[in-house]
N, C-alpha and C positions, 0 to 999 in steps of 0.2 A: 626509485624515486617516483612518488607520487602529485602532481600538482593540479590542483583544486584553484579553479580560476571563474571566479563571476563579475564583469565589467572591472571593477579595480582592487577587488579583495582574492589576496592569494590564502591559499593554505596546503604546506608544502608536507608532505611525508614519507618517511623515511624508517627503516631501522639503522639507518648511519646519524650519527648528528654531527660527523665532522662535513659527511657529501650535503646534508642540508647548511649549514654553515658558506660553504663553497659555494651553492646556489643561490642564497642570501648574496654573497658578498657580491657575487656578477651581476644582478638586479641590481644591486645600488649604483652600481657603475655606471648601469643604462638609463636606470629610471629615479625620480625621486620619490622616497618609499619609508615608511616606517613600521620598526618590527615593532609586532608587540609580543612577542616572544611565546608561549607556550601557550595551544591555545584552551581559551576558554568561550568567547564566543565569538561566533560565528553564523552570519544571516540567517538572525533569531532565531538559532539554536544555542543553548547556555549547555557547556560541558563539563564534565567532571573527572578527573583521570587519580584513580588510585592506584600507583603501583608496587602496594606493599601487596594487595590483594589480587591484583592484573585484573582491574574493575574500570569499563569507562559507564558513566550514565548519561543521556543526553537529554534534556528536557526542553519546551517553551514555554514555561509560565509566564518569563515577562511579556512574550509577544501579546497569549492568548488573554491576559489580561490587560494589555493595552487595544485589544479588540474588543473586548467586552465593554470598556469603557469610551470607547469612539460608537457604538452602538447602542450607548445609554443602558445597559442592561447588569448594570453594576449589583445591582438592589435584587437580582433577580435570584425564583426557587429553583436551584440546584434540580437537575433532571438525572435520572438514573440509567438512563437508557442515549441511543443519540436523536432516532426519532419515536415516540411514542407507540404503545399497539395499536395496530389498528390503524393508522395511518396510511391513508391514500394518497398516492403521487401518480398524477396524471395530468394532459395537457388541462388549460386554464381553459373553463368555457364562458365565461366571461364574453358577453356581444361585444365588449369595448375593447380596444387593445390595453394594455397597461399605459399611463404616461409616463415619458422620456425620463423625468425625476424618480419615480417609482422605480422602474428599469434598471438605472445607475445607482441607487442607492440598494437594492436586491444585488447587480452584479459583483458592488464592493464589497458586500459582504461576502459572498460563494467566491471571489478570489482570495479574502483573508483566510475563508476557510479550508481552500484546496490548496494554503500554502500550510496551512497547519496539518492538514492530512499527508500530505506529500513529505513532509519534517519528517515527522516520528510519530503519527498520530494515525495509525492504520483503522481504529477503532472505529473512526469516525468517515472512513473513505467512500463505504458506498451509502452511508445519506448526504454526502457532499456532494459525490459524481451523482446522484439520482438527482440530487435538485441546483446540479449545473445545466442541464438539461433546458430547464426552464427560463432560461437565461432571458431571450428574446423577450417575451410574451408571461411575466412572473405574474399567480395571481396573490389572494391576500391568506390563501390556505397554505400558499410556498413560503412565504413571508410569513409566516406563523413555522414553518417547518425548521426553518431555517434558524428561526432565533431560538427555535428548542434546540437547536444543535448548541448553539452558545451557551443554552441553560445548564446542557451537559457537559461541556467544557468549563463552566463555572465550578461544578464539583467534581474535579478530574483533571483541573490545569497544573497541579501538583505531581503527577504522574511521570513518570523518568520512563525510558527506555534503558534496558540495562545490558550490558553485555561482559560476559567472564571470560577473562583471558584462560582461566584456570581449566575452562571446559575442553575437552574431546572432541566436542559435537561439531563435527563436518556438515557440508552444505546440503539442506534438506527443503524438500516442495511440499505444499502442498494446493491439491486445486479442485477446484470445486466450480457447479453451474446453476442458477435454478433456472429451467425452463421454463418458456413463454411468460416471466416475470414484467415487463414488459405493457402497461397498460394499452397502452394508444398503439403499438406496430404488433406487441404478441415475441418481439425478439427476447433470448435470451440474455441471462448476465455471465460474464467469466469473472471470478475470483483466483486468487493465488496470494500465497506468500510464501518467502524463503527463507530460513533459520541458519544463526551459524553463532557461535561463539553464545546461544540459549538468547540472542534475541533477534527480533523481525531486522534485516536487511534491505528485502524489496518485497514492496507489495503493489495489486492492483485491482482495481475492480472496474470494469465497464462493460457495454454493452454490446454484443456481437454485429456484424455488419449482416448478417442473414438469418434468415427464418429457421431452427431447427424442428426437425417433424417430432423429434424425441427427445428425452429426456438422455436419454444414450448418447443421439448425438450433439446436444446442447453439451455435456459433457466432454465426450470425445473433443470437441473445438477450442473447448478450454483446457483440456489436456496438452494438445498444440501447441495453442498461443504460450503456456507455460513451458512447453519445451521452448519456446524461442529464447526467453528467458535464461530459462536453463544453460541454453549455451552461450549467451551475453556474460555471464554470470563467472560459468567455466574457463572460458576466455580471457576475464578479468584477473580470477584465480592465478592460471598461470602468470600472466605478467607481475604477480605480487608472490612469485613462487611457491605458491599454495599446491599443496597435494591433490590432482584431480584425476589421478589415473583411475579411483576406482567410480564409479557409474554414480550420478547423483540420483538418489531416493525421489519418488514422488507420489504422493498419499493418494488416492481416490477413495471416494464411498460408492461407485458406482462399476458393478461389474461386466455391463455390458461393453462400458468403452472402453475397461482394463481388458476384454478380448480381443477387440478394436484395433484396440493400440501392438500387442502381441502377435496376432492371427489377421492379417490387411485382407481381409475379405469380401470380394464384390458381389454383392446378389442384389435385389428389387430393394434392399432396406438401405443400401449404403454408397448405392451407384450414382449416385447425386451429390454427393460431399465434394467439395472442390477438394482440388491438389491440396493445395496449401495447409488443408490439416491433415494431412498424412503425411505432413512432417514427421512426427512422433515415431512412425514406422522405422524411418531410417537412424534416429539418433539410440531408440533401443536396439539395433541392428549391429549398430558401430559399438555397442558398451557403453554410449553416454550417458542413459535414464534407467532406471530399473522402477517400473509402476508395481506398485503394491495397494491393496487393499486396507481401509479402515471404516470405521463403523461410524455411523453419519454423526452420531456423538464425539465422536475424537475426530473429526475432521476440519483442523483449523481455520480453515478459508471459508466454511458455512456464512460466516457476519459479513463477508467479503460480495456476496450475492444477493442479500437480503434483510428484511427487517426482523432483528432477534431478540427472545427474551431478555431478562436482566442475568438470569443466570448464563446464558450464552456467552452474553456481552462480558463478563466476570472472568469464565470459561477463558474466553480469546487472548483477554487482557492478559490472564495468568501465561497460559502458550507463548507469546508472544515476546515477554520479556518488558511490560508494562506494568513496574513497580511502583505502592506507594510510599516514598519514605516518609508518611508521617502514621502508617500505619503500624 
């Protein structure tokens, strides 16, 4: 038994429906509560559960279009991408600070939008974290960045997240870094996402807390931070008696820190790496992770780091399990 609890919204799961029934009836004893029985939505997320086919879809159109329209951009052209090419994000040089109203009305937007990304809307996650960033001090190029994110959720708020009962496909990583992406400190970005049942489960994109000298090891960090995952993930597994005995997958494009990560080697290039991402060392050590190689074109997590074409963007969406059904 599974139970999903945010301030007063439960949602309880199960493969018994007589032990969720049982759970129900001892909540009502305690508390005053009303079922609503099978769910469909859920802190705007609208579900969809077919199981002639062992299909669930999850989508937020109603949210993202009741954000579109508290942000007056109802009218607005459809963007294909989430932030345009060419697009530069950096601190504001602006001699003035932002005012207080400007500020709050920039933050309500990047928290409507980091709850839609955090939803089901991985697509959108690192122009969201990149121009959360800005939070404090927004200038009027962020505020232009930002409402093209909503231009692109305008033609794309239609979009499900899909997942197949029917599938095989066990828990799979992948991770990726661009180095010194980073305008204003030079730090890297870590991406990641995880697969299972053919669509996205967990994803992330943010900013590394240090400087990496390489590309190898901007990398290798994000390789790490996704082992952490990895065994958050595993962990979970078992308690939902999923099969984890055998090692979860994790894609890389980058062959130096798939050595790295195999071969824990200290010389002048890697004697500087704090502990804490040699992580990785020990969890492929114990049989938990097996890193493998792929070609920077098949490497999922690429849109997770950086600003990408429309065929990228496409590319991910497809991976990921972000169908259209009006397509």
């Amino acid at each position: 038994m599974i139970v999903v609890l945010y301030v007063d919204d439960l949602l309880l799961l199960s493969d018994d429906r007589k032990h969720i029934k049982q759970i129900k009836d001892a909540l009502k004893k305690q508390y005053k509560m009303t079922d609503l029985g099978v769910v469909k939505r859920f802190l705007g997320l609208r579900i969809s559960c077919d199981r002639t086919i062992r299909c669930i879809e999850i989508d937020q159109e109603e949210y993202i279009q009741s954000v579109i329209e508290r942000f007056d951009m109802a009218d607005c052209k459809p963007a294909h991408t989430p932030l345009p090419a060419g697009a530069v994000l950096e601190s504001s040089k602006q001699p003035k600070p932002a005012s207080d109203s400007f500020c709050q009305r920039y933050q309500s937007l990047i928290s409507s939008l980091l709850y839609t990304a955090l939803g089901m809307r991985p697509d959108i996650d690192f122009a969201v974290n990149k121009l959360s960033k800005y939070n404090s001090n927004p200038s009027e190029a962020h505020w232009h960045y930002t409402k093209y994110v909503l231009r692109y959720l305008q033609g794309t708020k239609q979009l499900r997240l899909r997942y197949d009962g029917a599938s095989n496909d066990g828990l799979l990583s992948y991770s990726d870094s661009d180095w010194a992406e980073d305008r204003d400190d030079r730090k890297s970005i870590t991406g990641f996402v995880f697969l299972m049942a053919g669509g996205a489960i967990s994803w992330a994109s943010r900013c590394q807390q240090t400087i990496s000298l390489s590309s190898t090891e901007a990398e290798y960090k994000a390789a790490s931070d996704t082992c952490r995952q990895i065994s958050w993930l595993r962990t979970f597994g078992d308690e939902l008696r999923d099969d984890m005995s055998r090692p979860t997958p994790m894609c890389l494009d980058n062959q130096g820190s798939i050595f790295l990560g195999v071969n824990p080697v200290v010389d002048r290039h890697t004697k500087h790496i704090d502990i804490q991402h040699h992580y990785i060392h020990e969890q492929i050590e114990l049989g938990k992770v097996k890193v493998f190689f792929v070609a920077t074109e098949d490497q999922l997590a690429d849109p997770l780091t950086k600003n990408v074409l429309f065929s990228i963007v496409e590319h991910f969406r497809d991976g990921v399990g972000l169908v259209d059904p009006t397509a």
